[in-house]
N, C-alpha and C positions, 0 to 999 in steps of 0.2 A: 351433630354427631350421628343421631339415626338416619338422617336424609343421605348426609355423606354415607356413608358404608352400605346403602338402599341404594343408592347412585352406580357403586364402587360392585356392590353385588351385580346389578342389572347389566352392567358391560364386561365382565366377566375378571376383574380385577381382584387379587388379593392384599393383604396388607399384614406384614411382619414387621415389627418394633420390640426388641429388644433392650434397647437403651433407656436409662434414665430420663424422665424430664428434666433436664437441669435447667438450674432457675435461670441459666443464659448459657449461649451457646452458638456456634456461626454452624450452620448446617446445610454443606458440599454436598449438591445435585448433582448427580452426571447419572448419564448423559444427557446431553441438552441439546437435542438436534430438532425440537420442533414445539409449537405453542402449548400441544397438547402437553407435555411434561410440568407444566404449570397449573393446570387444571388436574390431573392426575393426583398430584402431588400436594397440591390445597386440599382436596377432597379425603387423599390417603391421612393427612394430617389430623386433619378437622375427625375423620372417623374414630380416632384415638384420642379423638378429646384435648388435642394438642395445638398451638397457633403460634405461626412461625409470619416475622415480619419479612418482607423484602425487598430490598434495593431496584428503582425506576427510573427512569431520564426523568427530567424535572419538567421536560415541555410538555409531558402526556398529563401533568397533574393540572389541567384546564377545568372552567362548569362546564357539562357536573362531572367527567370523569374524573375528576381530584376528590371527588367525597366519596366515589364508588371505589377507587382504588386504597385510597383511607382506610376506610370500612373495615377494606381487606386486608391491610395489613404495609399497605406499602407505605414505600417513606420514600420522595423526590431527592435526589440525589442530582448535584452541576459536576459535570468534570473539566477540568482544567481552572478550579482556583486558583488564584493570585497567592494568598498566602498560605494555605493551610492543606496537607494531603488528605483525599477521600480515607486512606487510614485512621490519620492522629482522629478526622472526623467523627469514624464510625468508632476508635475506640472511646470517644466521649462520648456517644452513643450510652454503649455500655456503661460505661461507669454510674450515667445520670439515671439509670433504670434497675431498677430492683427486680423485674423478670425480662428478659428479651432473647428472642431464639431468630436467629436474620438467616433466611435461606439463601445462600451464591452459587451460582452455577458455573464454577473456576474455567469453566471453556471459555465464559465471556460473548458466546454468541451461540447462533444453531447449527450457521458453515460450518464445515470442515476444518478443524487447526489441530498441530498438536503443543505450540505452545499456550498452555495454560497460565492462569493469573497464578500471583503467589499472595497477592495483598490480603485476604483473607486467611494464609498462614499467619502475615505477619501480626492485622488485628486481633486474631485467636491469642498469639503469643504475648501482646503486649495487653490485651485485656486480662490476659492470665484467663481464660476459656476456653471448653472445649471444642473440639471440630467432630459433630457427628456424621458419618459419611451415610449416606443419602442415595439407594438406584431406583431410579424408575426403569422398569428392567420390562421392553414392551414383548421380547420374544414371551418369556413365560409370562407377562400378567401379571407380574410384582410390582409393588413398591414396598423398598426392604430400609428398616433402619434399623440396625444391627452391629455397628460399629464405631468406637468413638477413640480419635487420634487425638494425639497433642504434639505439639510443633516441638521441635526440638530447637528451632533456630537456625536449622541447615536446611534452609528450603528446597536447594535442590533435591538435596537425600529424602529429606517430607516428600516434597509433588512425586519422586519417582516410587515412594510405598504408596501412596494416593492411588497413583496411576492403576498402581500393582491390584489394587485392589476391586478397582473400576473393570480389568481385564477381560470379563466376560460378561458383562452388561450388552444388552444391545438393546440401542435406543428406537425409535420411530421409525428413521432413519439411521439404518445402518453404516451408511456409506457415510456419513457425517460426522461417526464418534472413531478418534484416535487417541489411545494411550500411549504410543509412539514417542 
């Protein structure tokens, strides 16, 4: 906690957190245009005393970085199961855990898109959890968490308040983040 916000201090970052720790939770990063959003956003975490799991390809979880990534929080993730979606998955996730906070980055990558995932609406919705929205915000210096949605079930109508809310974030790379 003190290293983190001694870290967070010395590159000239701030950290606003508003919301509840809830005892679970999927918590939407954007923008996500660059590695640094990850490191940022561990560190903005951790400075508040707070530790949020997150989703990784499964091939990166090799000796040793499988026990460093561990450590930190991740959990290996295969796509394209035979029988079972990364959803129902991750809502088992949840269920089997008495605290769990899963950071997703609904862009799904760093490029440029502006279709967004909705699969973390839907786990939110079917864990019965909330979505705390998430900026790492590189113009001013922030990482802000200050806001907590719940899926209505209308994903489209959700991703486009999401979006709304993302609006004036700008990432690392600016040319990379669309709410479009």
């Amino acid at each position: 906690m003190g290293l983190s916000r001694f870290i967070l201090k010395l590159i000239g970052w701030k950290v606003k957190v508003s919301v509840p720790d809830y005892p679970k939770s999927i918590i939407c990063v954007a923008p996500h245009t660059s590695n640094w959003d990850f490191i940022i956003g561990k560190l903005a975490y951790a400075s508040v005393n707070r530790k949020a799991g997150f989703l990784m390809k499964k091939s990166w979880f090799f000796f040793p970085l499988g026990y460093i990534f561990r450590a930190m929080g991740g959990i290996p993730v295969s796509r394209g199961g035979k029988n079972e979606s990364s959803v129902d998955r991750l809502v088992k996730l949840f269920d089997s855990h008495e605290r769990l906070s899963l950071a997703i980055t609904p862009e799904g990558t760093r490029s440029l898109t502006t279709q967004w995932r909705t699969g973390f609406l839907n786990i939110a919705r079917l864990a019965n959890i909330p979505i705390v929205l998430a900026v790492i915000d590189f113009k001013d210096k922030e990482a802000r968490v200050e806001k907590t949605f719940y899926p209505t079930g209308d994903n489209e109508a959700d991703l486009r308040a999401i979006k709304d809310y993302y609006k004036d974030a700008v990432g690392k790379y600016p040319e990379k983040f669309s709410v479009e």
